[in-house]
N, C-alpha and C positions, 0 to 999 in steps of 0.2 A: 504493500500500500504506500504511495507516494502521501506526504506529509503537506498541511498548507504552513507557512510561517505566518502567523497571526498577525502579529507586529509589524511585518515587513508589507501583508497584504492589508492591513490599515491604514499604511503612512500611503499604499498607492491609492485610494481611492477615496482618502478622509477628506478632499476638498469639494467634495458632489455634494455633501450633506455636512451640516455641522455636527462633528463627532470628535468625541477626546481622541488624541492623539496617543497611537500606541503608549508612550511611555507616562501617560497619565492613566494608565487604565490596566490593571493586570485581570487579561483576560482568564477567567476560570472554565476548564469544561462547563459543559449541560451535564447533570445525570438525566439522561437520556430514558434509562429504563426506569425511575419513579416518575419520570416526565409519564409515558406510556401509558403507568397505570393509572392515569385521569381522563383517560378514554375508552371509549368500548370497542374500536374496531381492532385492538391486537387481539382481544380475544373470539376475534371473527378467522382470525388467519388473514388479512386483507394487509394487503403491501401498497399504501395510499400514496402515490406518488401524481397525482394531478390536482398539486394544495394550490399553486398559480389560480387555478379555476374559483376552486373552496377551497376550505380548510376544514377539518373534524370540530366538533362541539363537543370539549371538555364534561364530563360528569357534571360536574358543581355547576355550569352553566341550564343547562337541561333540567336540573335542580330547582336550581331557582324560577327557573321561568313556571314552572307547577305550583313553588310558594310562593309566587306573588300573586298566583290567578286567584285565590279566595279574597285579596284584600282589594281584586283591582276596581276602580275608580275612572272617573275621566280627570282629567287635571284641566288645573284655570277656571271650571265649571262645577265649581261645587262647593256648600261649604259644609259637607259630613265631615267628619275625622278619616273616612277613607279617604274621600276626594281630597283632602289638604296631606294626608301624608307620602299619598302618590305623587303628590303633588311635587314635595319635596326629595323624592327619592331621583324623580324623572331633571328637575331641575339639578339635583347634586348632580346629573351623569354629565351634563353640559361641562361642568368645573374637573371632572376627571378628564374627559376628553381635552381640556384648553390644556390640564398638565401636563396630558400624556407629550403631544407635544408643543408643548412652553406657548402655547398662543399668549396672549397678554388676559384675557379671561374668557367666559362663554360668551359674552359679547361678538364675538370674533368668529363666533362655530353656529353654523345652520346645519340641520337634519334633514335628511332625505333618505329616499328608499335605496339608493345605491349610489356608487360615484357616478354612475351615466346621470343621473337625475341632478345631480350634481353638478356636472358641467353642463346640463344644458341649460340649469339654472342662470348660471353664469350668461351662457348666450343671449336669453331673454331678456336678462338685467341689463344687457347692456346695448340691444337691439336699441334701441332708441339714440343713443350715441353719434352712430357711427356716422360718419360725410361722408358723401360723394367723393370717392376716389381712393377712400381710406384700402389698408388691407390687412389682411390676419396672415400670422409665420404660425407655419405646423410643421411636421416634420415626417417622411415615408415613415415611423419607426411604428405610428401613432396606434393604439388600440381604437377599433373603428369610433367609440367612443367620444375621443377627441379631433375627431378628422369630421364624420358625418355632420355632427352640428353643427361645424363652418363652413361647411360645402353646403348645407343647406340654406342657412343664413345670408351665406352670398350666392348662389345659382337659384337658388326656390324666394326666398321672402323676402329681401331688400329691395331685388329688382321692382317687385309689383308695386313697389313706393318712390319708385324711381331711381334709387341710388345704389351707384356701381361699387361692389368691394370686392375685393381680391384674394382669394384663398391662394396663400404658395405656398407650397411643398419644398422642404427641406433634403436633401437623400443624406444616404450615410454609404460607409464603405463596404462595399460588398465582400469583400472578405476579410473587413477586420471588424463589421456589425457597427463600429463608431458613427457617431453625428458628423459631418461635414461642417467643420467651423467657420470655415473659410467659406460655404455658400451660405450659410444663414446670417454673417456678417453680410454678405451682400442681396441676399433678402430682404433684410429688415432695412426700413428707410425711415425717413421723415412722414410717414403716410401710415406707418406701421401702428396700428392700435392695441395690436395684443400678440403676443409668443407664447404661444400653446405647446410645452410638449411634453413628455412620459420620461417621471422619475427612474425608471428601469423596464426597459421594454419588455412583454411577455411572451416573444416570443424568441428574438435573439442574445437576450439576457442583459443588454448593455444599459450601465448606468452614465446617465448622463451625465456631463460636466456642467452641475448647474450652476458652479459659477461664472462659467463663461458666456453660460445662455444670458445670464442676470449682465452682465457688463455689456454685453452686445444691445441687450433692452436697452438698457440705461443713457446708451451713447444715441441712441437714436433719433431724439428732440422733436418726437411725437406731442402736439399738443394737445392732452388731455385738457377734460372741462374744470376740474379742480385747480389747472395751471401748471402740472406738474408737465416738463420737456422731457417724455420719455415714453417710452411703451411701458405696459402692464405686462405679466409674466404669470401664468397661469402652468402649476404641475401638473399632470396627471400620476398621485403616489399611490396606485391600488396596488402596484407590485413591488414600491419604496419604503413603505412606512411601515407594514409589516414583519420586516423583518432587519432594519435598520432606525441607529437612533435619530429621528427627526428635531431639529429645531426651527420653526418657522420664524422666531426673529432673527436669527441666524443665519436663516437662508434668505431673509428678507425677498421672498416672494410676496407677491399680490396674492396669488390665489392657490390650495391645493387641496385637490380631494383622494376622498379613498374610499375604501368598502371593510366595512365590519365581517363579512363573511369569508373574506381571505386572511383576517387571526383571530380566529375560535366560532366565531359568532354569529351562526347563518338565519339571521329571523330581519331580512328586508332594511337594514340600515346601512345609509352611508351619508358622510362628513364633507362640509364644504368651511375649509377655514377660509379669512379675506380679512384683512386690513379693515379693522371696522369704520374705519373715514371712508373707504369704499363700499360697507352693506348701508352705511347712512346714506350715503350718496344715490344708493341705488334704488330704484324701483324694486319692486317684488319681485319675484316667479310665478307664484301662486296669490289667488285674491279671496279673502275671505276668512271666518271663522278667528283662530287667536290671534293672526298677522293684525286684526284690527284694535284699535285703540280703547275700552271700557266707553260704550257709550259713544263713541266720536266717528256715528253713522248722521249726515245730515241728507238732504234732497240735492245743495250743490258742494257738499265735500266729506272728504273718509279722513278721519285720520289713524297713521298708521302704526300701530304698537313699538314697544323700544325694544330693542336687540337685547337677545337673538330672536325673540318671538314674532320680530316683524317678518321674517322669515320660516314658519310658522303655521301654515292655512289650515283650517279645518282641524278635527282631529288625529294626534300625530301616533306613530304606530310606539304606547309607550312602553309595555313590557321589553319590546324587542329593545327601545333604547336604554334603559334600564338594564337589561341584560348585557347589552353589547359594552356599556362601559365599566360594569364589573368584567366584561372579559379582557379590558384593557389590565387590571386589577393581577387578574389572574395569569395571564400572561406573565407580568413583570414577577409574580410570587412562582410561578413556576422555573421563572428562567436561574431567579435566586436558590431560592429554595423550597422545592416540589414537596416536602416532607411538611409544610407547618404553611396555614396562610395567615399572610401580616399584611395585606392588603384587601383581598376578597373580601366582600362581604361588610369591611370594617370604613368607618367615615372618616381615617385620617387622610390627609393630600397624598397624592405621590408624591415621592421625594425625588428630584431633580436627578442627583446622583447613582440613583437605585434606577430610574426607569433610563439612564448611560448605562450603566452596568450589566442591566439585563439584554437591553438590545443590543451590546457590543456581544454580549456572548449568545445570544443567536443567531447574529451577523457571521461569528466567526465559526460557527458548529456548522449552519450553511456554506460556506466559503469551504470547508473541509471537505460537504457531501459532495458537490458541486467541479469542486477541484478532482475529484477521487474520480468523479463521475467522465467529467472531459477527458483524463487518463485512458481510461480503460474505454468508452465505446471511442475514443479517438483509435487505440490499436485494431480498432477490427477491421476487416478487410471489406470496402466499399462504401463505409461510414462518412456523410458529410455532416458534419455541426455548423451548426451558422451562431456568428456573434462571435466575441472574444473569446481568445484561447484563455487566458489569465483569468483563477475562479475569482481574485480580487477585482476587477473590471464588470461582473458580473451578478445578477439577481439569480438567487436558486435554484435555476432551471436552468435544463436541456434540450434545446426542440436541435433535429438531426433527420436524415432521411439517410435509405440503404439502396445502393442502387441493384434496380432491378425489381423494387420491394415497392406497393403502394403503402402508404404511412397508415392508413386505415387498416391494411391488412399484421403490418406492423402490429399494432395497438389491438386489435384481434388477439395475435398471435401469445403478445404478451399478457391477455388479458386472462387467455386458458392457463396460464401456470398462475396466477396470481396475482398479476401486475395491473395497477389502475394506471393507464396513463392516457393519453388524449391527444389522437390522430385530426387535423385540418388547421384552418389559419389561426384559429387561436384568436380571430377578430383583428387578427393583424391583416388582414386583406391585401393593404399596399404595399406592406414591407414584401408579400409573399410573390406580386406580380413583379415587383419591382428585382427580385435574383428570378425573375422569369419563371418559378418553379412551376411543372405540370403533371398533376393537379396543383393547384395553388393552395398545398397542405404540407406539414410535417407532422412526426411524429413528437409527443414532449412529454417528459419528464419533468416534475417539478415538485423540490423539498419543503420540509419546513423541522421546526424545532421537536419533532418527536419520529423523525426518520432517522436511520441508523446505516453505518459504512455496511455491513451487513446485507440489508435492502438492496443499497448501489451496487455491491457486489451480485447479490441475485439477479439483478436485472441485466447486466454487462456479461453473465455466465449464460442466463435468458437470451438474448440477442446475438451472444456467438453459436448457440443453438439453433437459432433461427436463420441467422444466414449461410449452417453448414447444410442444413436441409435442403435449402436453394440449390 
């Protein structure tokens, strides 16, 4: 088994995201196997390797979500002791999510059903904006996610109001999966309103260099309506923040979302932090129900509740939120210490340091499976892997094709011995036309913190079986 240097694959890729510096951080293994027994599928025999997609639901989460069904309530709308204590529970989750990563408070965090919902919130809010001539920077790498909505926005809905805006495509290198820095510097112009792109792409694994993306915005002398001479910067972190330490005033991005169901917590949530001068600034998404003001419905005006609940419509899915941010909780007590929880459950803050610490040593338990994995299906005979060779450059995944082999049949093939993985674009669409691949699918592989060298080994023993069959 080839080894990853922890330290050494820290210092290369600690400038994507704000993260201690290997030698402020003494990474500790995961125990991996009391990690395990907080789930139910080892003891199914299931070799869960398509966490990129989802991710498993811990015991204690699945838990709770049954003890909270007898007290639940609506919140905002009631004044029983049920309704006011859901009340409170659903509002604490807001303040664990700003912890988890350092937003400035819940101010700053709007709820949605997933990160799609998420960015297209974004779109909406800001449909009003844009001028004649203006344009959006995205990039081939994008999860359809954040591609579709600007290509709609500017081919489907602006035109009909008459104003011309410009979706461009960024590409990346085809055989080293990296962003083109050199073309999204010359993409982005004085006309440029927003730079849209993916904290770690899902399907060629590359993390972006966001802080080049942020310098490139910055220089651009986009005049926003606040005054501000610069474009706005938008992440897409559904495959960053789970398994990396986020700081969003650190990364001094405008805007970044993500999804609850890619760490622990699959019940319909997902996170839109923003610079709360920009959720003031903005118009809604959605119109109605808690987004409104107590009362501040007239014949010629609404007014609009204060953040985050301006953001907010109707009734919100609150168990699910409630749950998702005790699995922030659980997460950080797991990566510490699986054996006792000091978070779960309990109403102290996360501690700054503790939620570094945890996601440094997920970051780096991934970067081990990941590396281990590049290894060994890179030796087998007909194997292409797309993205960076280096497991530090990369998000916990594998997507690879075998020549000769449909990726479907792949993922079949793996599926009969035991292996979950997940054969087609992955929602990468453009990235997949874009290295020309036909069918426009790979096969992928993808970890998270209760996968084991083991596993990687099964599947790299799995796939030399399979292409000796051929």
């Amino acid at each position: 088994m080839v080894g990853v240097d922890v330290a050494e694959d820290t210092a290369e890729w600690s400038h994507l995201v704000s993260l201690p510096q290997a030698s402020d951080v003494r990474v500790t293994p995961l125990d991996v196997e009391a990690i395990r027994s907080h789930f139910f599928f080892p003891e199914r025999g299931r070799i869960v390797t398509n966490n990129a997609a989802s991710t498993q639901p811990p015991r204690e989460l699945v838990q709770l979500y049954q003890d909270l069904a007898p007290g639940y309530e609506n919140v905002h709308r009631g004044q029983s002791d049920a309704s006011q204590a859901m009340t409170t529970q659903f509002e604490a989750s807001f303040d664990t999510i700003a912890q988890f990563i350092n937003a400035p408070s819940r101010e700053s965090v709007a709820v949605y059903r997933n990160a799609t919902e998420a960015l297209n919130s974004v779109m909406y809010s800001l449909m009003t904006e844009f001028r004649d001539g203006d344009n959006v920077v995205t990039t081939m790498m994008e999860h359809n996610s954040n591609y579709v909505p600007w290509h709609g926005l500017c081919q489907e809905i602006l035109p009909k109001f008459g104003i011309r805006v410009q979706c461009r495509l960024v590409p990346f290198d085809p055989d080293t999966g990296e962003l083109d820095l050199a073309q999204l510097a010359a993409q982005v112009d004085d006309r440029t309103k927003l730079v849209c792109c993916t904290g770690a792409s899902n399907f060629l694994g590359t993390k972006t260099p966001l802080d080049s993306v942020r310098r490139v915005a910055a220089e651009s002398g986009y005049r926003q309506p606040d005054g501000d001479r610069r474009s706005r910067v938008l992440i897409d972190g559904a495959q960053l923040v789970p398994s990396s330490f986020v700081d969003v005033q650190a990364m001094d991005v405008d805007y970044l979302v993500f999804s609850f169901h890619k760490m622990l917590a699959p019940f319909g949530v997902g996170v839109l932090y923003a610079k709360r001068r920009l959720l003031d600034d903005s118009l809604p998404f959605l119109y109605g129900g808690d987004m409104i003001a107590e009362g501040q419905v007239y014949p010629d005006r609404v007014g609009y509740n204060g953040l985050p609940w301006k953001f907010a419509a109707g009734t919100p899915n609150i168990l699910g939120t409630i749950a998702s941010a005790q699995a922030l909780r659980l997460l950080v007590d797991l990566a510490l210490h699986p054996d006792r929880s000091e978070y779960f459950g309990a109403e102290r803050a996360l501690a700054a340091d503790d939620i570094a610490s945890a996601m440094t040593r997920i970051a780096g338990h991934n970067r081990q499976l990941v590396g281990y994995a590049l290894d060994r299906f890179g030796c087998l005979p007909g194997v292409t892997i797309y993205g960076p060779r280096s497991a530090g450059r990369r998000a916990s995944l594998v997507a690879f094709n075998i020549s000769g082999w449909s990726p479907f049949d792949i993922a079949a093939a793996l599926n009969a011995v035991g292996i979950e993985s997940r054969a087609g674009c992955h929602c990468a669409t453009l990235a997949h036309h874009y290295l020309e691949l036909d069918p426009a699918a790979s096969c992928r592989l993808s970890f998270y913190l209760y996968n084991t060298m083991d596993e990687v080994e099964f599947a790299a023993n799995a796939l030399a079986r399979i292409i000796a069959r051929r």
